[in-house]
VEXDREN-2710 file (C-alpha; in Angstrom, 1 decimal):
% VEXDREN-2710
k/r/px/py/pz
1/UNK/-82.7/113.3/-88.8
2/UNK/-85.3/115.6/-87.9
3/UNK/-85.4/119.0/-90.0
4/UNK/-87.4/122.0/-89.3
5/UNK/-87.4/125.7/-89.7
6/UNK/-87.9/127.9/-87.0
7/UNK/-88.3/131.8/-86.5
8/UNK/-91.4/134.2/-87.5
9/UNK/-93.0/133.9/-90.7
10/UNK/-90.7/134.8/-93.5
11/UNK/-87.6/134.7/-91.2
12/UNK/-87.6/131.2/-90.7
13/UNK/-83.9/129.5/-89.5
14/UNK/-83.2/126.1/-90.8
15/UNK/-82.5/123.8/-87.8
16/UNK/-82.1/120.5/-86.7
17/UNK/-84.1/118.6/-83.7
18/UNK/-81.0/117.5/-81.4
19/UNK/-81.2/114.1/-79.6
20/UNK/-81.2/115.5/-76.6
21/UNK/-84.3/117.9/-77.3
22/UNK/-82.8/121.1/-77.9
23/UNK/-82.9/122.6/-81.4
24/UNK/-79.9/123.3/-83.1
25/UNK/-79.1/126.4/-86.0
26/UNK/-78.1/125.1/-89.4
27/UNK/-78.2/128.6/-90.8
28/UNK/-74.4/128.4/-91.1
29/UNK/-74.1/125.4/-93.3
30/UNK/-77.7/125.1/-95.3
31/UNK/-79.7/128.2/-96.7
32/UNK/-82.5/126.6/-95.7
33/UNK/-84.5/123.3/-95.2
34/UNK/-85.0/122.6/-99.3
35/UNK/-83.9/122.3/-102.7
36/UNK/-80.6/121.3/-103.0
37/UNK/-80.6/120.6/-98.9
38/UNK/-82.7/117.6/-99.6
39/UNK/-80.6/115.4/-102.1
40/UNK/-78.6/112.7/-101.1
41/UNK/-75.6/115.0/-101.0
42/UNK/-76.9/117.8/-99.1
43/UNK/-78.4/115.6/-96.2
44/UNK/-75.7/113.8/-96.1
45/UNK/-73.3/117.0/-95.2
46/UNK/-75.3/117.5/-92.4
47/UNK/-75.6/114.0/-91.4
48/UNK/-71.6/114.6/-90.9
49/UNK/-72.2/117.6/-89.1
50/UNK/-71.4/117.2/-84.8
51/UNK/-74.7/118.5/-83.9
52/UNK/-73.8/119.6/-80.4
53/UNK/-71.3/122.3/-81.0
54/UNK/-74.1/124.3/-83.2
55/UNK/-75.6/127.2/-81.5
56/UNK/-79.2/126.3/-79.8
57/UNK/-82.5/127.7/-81.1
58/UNK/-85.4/129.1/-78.8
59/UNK/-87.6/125.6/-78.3
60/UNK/-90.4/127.9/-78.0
61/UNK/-90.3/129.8/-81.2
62/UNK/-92.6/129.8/-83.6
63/UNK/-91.8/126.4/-86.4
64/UNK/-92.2/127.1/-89.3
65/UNK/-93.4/125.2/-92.4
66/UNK/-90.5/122.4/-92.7
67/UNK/-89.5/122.9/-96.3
68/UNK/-89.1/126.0/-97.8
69/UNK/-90.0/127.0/-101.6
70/UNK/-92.0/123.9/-102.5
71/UNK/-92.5/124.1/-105.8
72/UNK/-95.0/121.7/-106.3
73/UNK/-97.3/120.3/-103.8
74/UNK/-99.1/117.6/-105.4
75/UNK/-102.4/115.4/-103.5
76/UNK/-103.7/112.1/-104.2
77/UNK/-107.4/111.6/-103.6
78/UNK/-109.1/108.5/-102.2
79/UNK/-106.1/106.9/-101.4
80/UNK/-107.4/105.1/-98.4
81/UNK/-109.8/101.7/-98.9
82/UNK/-111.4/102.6/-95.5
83/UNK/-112.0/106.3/-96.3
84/UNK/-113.3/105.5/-100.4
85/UNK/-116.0/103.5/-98.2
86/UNK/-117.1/106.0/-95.9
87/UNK/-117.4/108.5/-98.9
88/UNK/-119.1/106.0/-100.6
89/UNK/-116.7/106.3/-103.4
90/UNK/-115.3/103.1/-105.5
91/UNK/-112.0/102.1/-105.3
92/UNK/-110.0/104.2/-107.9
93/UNK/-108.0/101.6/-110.6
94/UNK/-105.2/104.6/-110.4
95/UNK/-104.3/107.2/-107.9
96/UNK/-106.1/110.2/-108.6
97/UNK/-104.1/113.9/-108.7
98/UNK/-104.9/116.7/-107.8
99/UNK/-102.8/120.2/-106.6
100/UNK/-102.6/122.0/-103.5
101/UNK/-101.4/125.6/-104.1
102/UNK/-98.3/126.5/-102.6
103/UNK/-99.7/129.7/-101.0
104/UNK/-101.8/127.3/-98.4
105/UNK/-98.6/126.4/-97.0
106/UNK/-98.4/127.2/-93.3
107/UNK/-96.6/126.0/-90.2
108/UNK/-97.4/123.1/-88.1
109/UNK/-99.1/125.6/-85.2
110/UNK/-100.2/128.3/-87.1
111/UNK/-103.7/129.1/-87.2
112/UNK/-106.1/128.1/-90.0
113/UNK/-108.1/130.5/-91.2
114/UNK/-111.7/129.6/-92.3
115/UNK/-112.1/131.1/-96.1
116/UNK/-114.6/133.9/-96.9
117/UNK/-118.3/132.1/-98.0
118/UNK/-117.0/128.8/-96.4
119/UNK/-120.3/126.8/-96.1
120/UNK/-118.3/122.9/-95.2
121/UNK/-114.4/123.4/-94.1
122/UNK/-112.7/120.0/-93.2
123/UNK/-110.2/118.4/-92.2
124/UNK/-107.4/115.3/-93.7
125/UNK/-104.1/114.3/-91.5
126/UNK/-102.5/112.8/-94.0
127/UNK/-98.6/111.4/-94.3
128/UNK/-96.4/113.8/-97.2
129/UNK/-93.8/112.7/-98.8
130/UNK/-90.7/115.3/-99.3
131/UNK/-88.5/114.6/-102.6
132/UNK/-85.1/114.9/-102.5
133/UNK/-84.1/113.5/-105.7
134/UNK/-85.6/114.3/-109.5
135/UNK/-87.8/112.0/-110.7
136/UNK/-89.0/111.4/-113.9
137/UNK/-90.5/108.2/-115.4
138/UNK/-89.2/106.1/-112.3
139/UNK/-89.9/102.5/-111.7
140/UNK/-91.6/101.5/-108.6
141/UNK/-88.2/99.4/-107.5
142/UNK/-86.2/102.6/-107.4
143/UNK/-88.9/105.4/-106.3
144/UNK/-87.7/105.4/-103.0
145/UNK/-84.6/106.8/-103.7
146/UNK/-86.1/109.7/-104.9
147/UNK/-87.6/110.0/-101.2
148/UNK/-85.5/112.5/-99.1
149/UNK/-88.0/111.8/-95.7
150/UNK/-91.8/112.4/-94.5
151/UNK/-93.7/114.9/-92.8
152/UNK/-97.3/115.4/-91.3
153/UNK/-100.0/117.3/-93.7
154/UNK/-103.3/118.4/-92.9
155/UNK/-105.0/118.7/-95.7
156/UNK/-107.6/121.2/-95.2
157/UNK/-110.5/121.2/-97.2
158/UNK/-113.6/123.3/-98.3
159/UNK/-116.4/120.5/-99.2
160/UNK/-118.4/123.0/-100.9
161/UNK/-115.7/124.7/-103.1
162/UNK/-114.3/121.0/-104.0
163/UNK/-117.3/118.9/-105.0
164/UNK/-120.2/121.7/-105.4
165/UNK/-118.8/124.4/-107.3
166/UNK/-118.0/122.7/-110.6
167/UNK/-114.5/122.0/-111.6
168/UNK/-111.7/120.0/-110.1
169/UNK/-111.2/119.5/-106.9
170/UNK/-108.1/122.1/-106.2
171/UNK/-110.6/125.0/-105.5
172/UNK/-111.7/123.3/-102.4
173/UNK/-107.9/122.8/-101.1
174/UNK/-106.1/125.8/-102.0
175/UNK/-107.5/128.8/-99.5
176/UNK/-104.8/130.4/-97.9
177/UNK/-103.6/128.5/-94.6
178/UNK/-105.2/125.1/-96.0
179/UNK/-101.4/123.3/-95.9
180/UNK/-99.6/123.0/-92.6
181/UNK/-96.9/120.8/-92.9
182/UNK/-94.2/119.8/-90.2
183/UNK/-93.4/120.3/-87.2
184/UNK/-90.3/118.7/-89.2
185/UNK/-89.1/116.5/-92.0
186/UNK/-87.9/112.8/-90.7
187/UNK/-85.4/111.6/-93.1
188/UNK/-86.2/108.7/-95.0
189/UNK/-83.7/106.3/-93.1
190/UNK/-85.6/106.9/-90.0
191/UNK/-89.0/105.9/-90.7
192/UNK/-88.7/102.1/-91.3
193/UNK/-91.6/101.2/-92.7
194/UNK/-94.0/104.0/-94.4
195/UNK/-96.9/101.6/-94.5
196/UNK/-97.2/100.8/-91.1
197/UNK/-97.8/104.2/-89.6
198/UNK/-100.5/104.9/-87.0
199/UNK/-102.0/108.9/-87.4
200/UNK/-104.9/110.9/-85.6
201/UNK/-106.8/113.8/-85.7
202/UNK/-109.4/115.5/-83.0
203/UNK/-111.0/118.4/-83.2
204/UNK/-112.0/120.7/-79.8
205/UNK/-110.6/116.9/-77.8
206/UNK/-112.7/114.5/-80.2
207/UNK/-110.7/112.0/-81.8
208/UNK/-112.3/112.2/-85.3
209/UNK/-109.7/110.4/-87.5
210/UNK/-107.6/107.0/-85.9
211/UNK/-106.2/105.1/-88.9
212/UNK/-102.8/103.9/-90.3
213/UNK/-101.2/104.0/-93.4
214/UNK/-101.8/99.9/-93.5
215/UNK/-104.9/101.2/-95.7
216/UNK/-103.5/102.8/-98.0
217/UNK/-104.6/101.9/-101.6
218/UNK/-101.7/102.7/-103.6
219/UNK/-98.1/103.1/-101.2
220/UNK/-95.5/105.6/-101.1
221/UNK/-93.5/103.9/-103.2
222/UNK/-96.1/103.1/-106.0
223/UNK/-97.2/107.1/-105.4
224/UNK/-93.8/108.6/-106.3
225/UNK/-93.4/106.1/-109.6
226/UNK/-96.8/107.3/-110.8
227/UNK/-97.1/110.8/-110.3
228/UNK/-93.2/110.8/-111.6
229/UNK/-94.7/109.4/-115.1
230/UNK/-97.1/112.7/-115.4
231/UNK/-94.5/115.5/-114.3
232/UNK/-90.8/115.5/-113.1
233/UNK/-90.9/115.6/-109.1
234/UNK/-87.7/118.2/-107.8
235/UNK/-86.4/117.9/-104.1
236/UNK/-88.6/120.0/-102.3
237/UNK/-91.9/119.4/-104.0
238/UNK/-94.3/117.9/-101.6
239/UNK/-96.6/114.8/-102.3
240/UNK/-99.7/114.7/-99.6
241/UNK/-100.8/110.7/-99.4
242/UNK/-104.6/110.6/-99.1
243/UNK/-106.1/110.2/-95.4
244/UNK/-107.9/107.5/-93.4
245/UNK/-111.5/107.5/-92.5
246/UNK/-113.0/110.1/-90.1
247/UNK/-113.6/113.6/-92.0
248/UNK/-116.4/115.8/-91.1
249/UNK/-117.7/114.9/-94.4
250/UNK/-118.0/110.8/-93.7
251/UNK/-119.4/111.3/-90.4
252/UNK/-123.4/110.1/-90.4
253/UNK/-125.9/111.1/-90.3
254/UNK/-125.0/114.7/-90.0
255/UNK/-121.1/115.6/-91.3
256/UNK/-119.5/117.9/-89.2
257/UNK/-117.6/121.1/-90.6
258/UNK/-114.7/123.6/-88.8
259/UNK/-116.1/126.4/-87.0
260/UNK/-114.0/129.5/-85.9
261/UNK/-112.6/128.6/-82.7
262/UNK/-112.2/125.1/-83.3
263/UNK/-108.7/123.3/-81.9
264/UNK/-107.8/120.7/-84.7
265/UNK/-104.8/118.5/-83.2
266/UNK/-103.0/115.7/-85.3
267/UNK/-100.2/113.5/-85.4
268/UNK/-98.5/110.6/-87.3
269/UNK/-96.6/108.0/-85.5
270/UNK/-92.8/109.1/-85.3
271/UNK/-93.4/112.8/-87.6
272/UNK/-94.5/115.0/-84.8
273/UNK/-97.7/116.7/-84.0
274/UNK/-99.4/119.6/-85.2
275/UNK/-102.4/122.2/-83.8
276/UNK/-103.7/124.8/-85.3
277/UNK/-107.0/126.9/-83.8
278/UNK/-109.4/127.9/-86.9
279/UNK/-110.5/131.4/-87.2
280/UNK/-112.6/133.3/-89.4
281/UNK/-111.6/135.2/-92.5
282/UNK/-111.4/139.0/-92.0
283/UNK/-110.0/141.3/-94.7
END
């Protein structure tokens, strides 16, 4: 299934991508796309559902982001072999954490806005992973049944503010706008293999970023077990996978960095696309 949220911001409708292309309300069986609508139980009362007698959604309405309420949206850093090597970074023995703050959260097309004293903005497509079922201390042999499906990220970033201003690195991800996820969760039965998924990202046309998540260092699976044995994971909370080469920041000899008026488009094989246009902060 294919989940998303759709209406202006704040007034999003929990919905449902249709076969047939049309988007269908589910604001008469869910309260929304998260929580409780993301365990086993609650996807599968809408797997049961017969689609194509709900009431149909505007297919140009705004999407939303596709879960609602995260309460934790977690990142892990270098996660891809090819990317560590363009950064010039080793290979990390363990997944490295770091948090995004909720309040970045935006939806797939909404527009990104460039934070105040920006000096490097970024970019990072990057597969998330959606919980759907608490996890705490898991084993790597059952963490994907803690998995309730997939979505796209991009996982905008502030070079200056992560590596230059002292600190961790969550003060270079957290600006406003820096988190559009969606355009929808895929549930986990429909993406067969998580490790084998091609994903993209140009900027203004230029394909910056063309990798797959065949680089990954450490997989979803391994992901969900480890970060499970540092804090209990709640359907809902988001986990943001690490990106393949071709940030502004890798790019020799001169990085590139997000202007305003800058179209960043993205897309991971089978999750959907995103676009956002980049604008300058104004108070």
């Amino acid at each position: 299934m294919k989940l998303l949220r759709v209406g202006a911001k704040g007034a999003e409708k929990p919905a449902i991508l249709a076969e047939d292309g049309t988007i269908r309300d589910l604001s008469g069986i869910v309260g929304d796309i998260g929580g409780e609508t993301l365990t086993p139980e609650g996807l599968a009362k809408i797997r049961a559902l017969d689609i194509g007698v709900l009431p149909k959604l505007d297919v140009n309405d705004r999407i939303g982001p596709c879960v609602a309420n995260v309460g934790k949206f977690i990142c892990i850093g270098l996660n891809y072999a090819d990317h560590a090597a363009e950064t010039g970074a080793a290979i990390p023995a363990e997944p490295i954490i770091f948090m995004k703050a909720t309040s970045a959260i935006i939806g797939p097309n909404d527009d990104v806005i460039i934070p105040k004293n920006s000096i490097k903005p970024d970019w990072e497509v990057e597969l998330g992973i959606i919980i759907g079922k608490e996890a705490r201390y898991v084993e790597e042999a059952d963490a994907m049944d803690h998995v309730a499906g997939y979505c796209v990220v991009n996982d905008v970033s502030e070079r200056h503010f992560q590596t230059e201003r002292g600190g961790t690195w969550d003060k270079g991800k957290g600006s406003d706008t820096f988190g559009p996820i969606g355009p929808w969760m895929v549930t986990r039965d429909e993406v067969a293999d998580p490790q084998n998924l091609s994903m993209w990202l140009e900027v203004d046309g230029h394909r910056y970023q063309n990798g797959s998540t065949k680089t990954m260092i450490f997989g979803v699976a391994t992901v969900v077990a480890y970060v499970s044995q540092f804090m209990s994971l709640q359907p809902g909370d988001i986990i943001s996978t690490g990106t393949p080469p071709g940030v502004g920041m890798g790019i020799k000899p001169n990085p590139v960095w997000l202007k305003p008026g800058n179209v960043m488009r993205l897309g991971i094989e089978g999750l959907g696309e995103q676009r956002q246009l980049t604008k300058a902060y104004s108070a």
